[in-house]
C-alpha positions, -999 to 999 in steps of 0.1 A, spaced: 912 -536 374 876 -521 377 847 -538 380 821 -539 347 786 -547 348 778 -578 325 741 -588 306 725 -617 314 739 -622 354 729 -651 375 752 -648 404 776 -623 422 810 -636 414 843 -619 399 860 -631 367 895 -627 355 881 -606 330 874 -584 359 834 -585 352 815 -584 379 779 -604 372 753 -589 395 733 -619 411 695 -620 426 703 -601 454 719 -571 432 685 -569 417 663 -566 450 688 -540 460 678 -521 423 640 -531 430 637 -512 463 657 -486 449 631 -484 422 602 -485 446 624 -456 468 622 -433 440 584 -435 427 582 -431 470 603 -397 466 590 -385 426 552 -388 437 548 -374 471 550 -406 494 545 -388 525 512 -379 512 497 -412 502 470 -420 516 484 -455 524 517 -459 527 527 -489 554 559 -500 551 576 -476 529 609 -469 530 610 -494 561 632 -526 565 600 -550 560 606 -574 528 589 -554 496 561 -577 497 550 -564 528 553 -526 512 515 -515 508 503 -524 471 539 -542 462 534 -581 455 568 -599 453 573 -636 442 587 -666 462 623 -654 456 615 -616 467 613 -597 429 585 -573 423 556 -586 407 529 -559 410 524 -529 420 487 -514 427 486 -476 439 452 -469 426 435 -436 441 466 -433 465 475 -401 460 505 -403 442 516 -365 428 543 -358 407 566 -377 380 574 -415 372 607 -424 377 632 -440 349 640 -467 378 611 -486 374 627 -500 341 646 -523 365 614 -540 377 620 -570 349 598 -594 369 574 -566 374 532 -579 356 511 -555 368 517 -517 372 487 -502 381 487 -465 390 452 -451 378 430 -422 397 464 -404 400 482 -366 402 510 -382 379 523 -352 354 554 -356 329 560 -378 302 561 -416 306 595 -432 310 611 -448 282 626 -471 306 589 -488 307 597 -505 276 620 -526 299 594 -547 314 592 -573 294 568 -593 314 544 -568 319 502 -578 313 488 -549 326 503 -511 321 475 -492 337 484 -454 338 443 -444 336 433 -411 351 463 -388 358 480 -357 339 505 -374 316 521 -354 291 536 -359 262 545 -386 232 536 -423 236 568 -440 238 581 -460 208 598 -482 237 565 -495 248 558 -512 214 583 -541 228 562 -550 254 550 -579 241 534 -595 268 511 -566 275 474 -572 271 462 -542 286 477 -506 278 457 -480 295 464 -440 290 430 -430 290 424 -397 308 457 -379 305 475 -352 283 494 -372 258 499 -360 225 511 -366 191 502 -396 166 493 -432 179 522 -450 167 513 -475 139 534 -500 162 511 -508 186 495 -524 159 522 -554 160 516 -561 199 510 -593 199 488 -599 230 473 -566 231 434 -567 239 422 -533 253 436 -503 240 422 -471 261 437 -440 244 406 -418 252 407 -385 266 441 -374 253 455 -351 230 463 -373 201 462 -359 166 462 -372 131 451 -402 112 443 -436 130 468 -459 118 456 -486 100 483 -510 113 459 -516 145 439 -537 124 465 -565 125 456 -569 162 427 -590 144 407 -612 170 425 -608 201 418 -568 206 385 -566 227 382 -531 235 394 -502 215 389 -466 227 405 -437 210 371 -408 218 373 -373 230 416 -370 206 395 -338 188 429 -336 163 423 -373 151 411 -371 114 406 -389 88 385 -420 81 387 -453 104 407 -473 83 389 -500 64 417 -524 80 394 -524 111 375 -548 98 398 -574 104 395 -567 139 368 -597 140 376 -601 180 365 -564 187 335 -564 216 339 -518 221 344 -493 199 346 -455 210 357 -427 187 329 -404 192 344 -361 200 370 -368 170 372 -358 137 374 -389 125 349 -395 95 332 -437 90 335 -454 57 296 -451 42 297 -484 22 281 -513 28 308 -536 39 325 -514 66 292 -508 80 279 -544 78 312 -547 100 303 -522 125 275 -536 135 289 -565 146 307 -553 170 286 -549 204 291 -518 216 305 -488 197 305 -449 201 303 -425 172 284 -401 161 310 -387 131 301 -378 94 302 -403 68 336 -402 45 329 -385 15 
């Protein structure tokens, strides 16, 4: 009988059903095969740090890898590393994975769906490359993320109202993009724990700022200035503005 993979595996053993449950160690062998193909997608021999790679050392001794005390993937930092070319679907099979932090960049191509898998995630920090592409609906289930950086690439279409129901979401960098339409006003139900929101420089976002922002009571940044986005003129949504610290936008008043 063939062997089946099986959800929710805690050892390697064979059952009479003939499933095979992949254990701890079937997962390190995924997680370097993961970490082997960003190597290959973005150029590894061109890094400018690369020690360890590809070598027999554990994968927290990989430059920029942490691992935990039983050997999973915890973080990955390749900040200003020289990393060209396209992110993998693998990395989806990073589960322990809380810090992905790839800014400062040559990546190009859409981001993986397969991101959505990381369910442990804090930190998605994809700032300063040449991303391309839709926002994908699969990262709206990252729930532990609390910062979601995209800032800086090509990325296009709407900002999906989902992110609005991210429940430990507090800085939102969408600037620099090409993101077009209305704002949704879904974000305002991040209410006190967003911190910083920056959607500037999306020229094809319209519209007014939803009046739901003023929920957002938590709110220390605001930057939509080099959109077309127009700011409520009454009294109450501008009584709101200025509470927030720092903001950025020059726009017209809503008619």
């Amino acid at each position: 009988m063939p062997l089946r993979n099986c959800p929710h595996v805690i050892s390697a053993v064979v059952l009479t059903t003939g499933c095979a449950l992949a254990g701890p160690a079937d997962l390190q062998v995924k997680e370097r095969d993961a970490l082997v193909a960003l190597f290959e997608n973005t150029g590894g021999s061109d890094w400018i740090n690369r020690d360890g790679w590809l070598s027999d050392a554990e994968l927290g001794n990989w430059y920029g890898v942490d691992t935990n005390t039983q050997g999973h993937v915890t973080r990955i930092v390749l900040d200003e590393n020289n990393l060209v070319g396209s992110l993998p679907p693998e990395l989806g099979v990073l589960v322990h994975l809380s810090r992905l932090s790839l800014q400062r960049n040559g990546l190009i191509g859409e981001i993986p769906p397969e991101l959505g898998r990381l369910a442990r995630i804090d930190t998605l920090d994809l700032y300063i490359n040449g991303l391309s592409g839709a926002i994908p609906q699969e990262l709206l289930e990252l729930e532990d993320v609390a910062m979601l950086l995209l800032g800086f690439n090509q990325l296009s279409g709407s900002i999906p109202p989902g992110l609005g129901s991210m429940p430990g979401l507090e800085r939102l960098w969408l600037n620099h993009n090409n993101l077009s339409g209305p704002v949704p006003p879904e974000l305002g139900e991040l209410g006190a724990q967003l911190q910083w929101l920056d959607i500037q420089e999306n020229g094809a976002l319209e519209g007014a700022l939803p009046r739901e922002f003023m929920s957002l009571t938590g709110l220390l940044r605001f930057e939509w200035g080099g959109t077309s986005l127009c700011s409520p003129s009454d009294e109450v949504f501008q009584a709101w503005l200025m509470t927030v610290p720092t903001w950025y936008g020059r726009g017209p008043a809503c008619p």
